[in-house]
Structure formats: structure tokens, C-alpha cells
N, C-alpha and C positions, 0 to 999 in steps of 0.2 A: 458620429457614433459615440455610446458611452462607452467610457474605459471599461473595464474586466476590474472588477475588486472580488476580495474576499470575503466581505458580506454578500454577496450574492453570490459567491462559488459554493458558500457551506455554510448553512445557518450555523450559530451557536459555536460559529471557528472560534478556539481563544486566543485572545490579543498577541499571546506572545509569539504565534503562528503567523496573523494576520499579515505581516510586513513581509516575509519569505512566500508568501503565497501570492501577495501583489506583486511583488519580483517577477515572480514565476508566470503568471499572467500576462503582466505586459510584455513579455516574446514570445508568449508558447501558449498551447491551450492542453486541456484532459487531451493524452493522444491514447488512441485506442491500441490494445496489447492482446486481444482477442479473448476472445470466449465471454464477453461482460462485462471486461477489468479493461478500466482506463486508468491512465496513472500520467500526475505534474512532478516533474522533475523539482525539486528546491535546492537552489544555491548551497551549497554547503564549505568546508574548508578541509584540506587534508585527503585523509583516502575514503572516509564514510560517505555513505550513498543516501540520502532522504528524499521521499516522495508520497505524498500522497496517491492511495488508489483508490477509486472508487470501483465497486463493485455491486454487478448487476443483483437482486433478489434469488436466492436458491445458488447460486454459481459456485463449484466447486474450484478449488483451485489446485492446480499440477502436487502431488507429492513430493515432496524436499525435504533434503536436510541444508545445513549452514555451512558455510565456511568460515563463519567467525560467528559473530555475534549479530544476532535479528532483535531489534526493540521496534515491537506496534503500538502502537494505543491507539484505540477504537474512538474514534471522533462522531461518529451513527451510524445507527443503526446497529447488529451484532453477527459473530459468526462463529462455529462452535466446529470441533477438532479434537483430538483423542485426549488431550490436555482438559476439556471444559467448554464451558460456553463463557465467550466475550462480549460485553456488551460497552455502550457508553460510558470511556472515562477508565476502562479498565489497560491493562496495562501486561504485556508478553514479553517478556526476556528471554529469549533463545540461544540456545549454543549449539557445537558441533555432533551433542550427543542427540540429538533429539529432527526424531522423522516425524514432518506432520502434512493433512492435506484438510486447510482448512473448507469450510465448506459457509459461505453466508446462508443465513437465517430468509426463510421465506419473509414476505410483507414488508420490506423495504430495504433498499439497498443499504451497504456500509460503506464507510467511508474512514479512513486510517490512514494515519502517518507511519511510516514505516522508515526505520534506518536501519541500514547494515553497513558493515567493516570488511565485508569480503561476498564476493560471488555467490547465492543460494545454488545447493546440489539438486538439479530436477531428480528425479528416476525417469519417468516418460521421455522415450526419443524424442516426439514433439516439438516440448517443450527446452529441450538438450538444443533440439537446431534453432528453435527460437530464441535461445536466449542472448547468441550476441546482437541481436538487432533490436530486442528490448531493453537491454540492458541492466537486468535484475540479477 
């Protein structure tokens, strides 16, 4: 079988990415989190959480707030929220004051790295019982 690289998990990954995403690959693969949204966990150090999601075309995602601090940056495709629309290369800094539900952009899916420092706040039940088992 071929290894799992990150040239073939996400065009146009940049380099400095690349080496935490072949980590992440060679034990694990995109695990599904429902509704769309697959997500790779990446190595990280300390209490911050990093992962790539990928998410389906049109898929909204559960309304939240933060418990600390949310950095994304759109790796493709785009997804747009009461803040704007985000596309490739752009870049979200979240805090505790700030409710959003993003929503991906019809005609291709997105794809983002995402860190946080603390637990996102769902509002939806749902997503409240989901979340020890996904881990966001």
C-alpha cells in the first residue's frame, strides 16, 4: 500500500503544515464528526488543540461561542458567518465575546486548520452531547 502523505490529503498544503499532517496520517485518517465535517487531529504541545476539518459543500456548522481563543485559516475552498466571508489564505481570530455558525460556501468544499486553547461553547443540545466524543 502507498503511505498517506500530504500532498495527496490537500492540494496546495503549505510546507510548514505538511510534516504535522504526515504525522497525523500515518496513525489516523479524516475521522468523521457528522453532518459533513471530518476532522485530523495534529500533534500539537501544551493545552492548544490543532486540526484540520474538512467540510462538506453548503454545511452549516453548530452555533458556538469560545472558551478561549479559536485561530482558522482557510486552507480551500471558503465559508462565510455573521463576521464575513472567508476564503483561501484568510485568517479568523476568535474570542470569548463572539457567537458564530459558520456556514461553507456552496461548489466545493473547505478545508482549515483550526486551533484552540480551550473547549468551543455549542448552543444546540446536539451538538453539547456530542462534543466529548469529538473532542472540539
Amino acid at each position: 500500500a502507498t503511505p498517506k502523505s500530504a500532498s495527496t490529503a490537500i492540494a496546495g498544503l503549505p510546507q510548514a503544515l505538511s510534516r504535522y499532517v504526515d504525522e497525523a496520517l500515518a496513525t489516523s485518517d479524516w475521522r468523521p464528526i457528522g453532518g459533513g465535517v471530518r476532522q485530523l487531529r495534529l500533534r500539537t504541545a501544551g493545552r492548544a488543540q490543532a486540526r484540520l476539518v474538512r467540510l462538506s459543500p453548503g454545511v452549516p456548522l453548530p452555533e458556538h461561542s469560545h472558551g478561549g481563543t479559536e485561530l482558522t485559516v482557510v486552507l480551500t475552498g471558503s465559508y462565510s458567518d455573521a463576521l464575513g466571508r472567508f476564503g483561501r489564505g484568510d485568517m479568523a481570530e476568535l474570542d470569548q465575546s463572539v457567537t458564530h455558525r459558520p456556514v461553507v460556501d456552496a461548489g466545493a468544499e473547505c478545508i482549515a486548520l483550526i486551533v484552540t486553547d480551550a473547549p468551543l461553547k455549542f448552543r444546540g443540545l446536539l451538538a453539547r452531547l456530542a462534543q466529548p466524543f469529538i473532542g472540539i
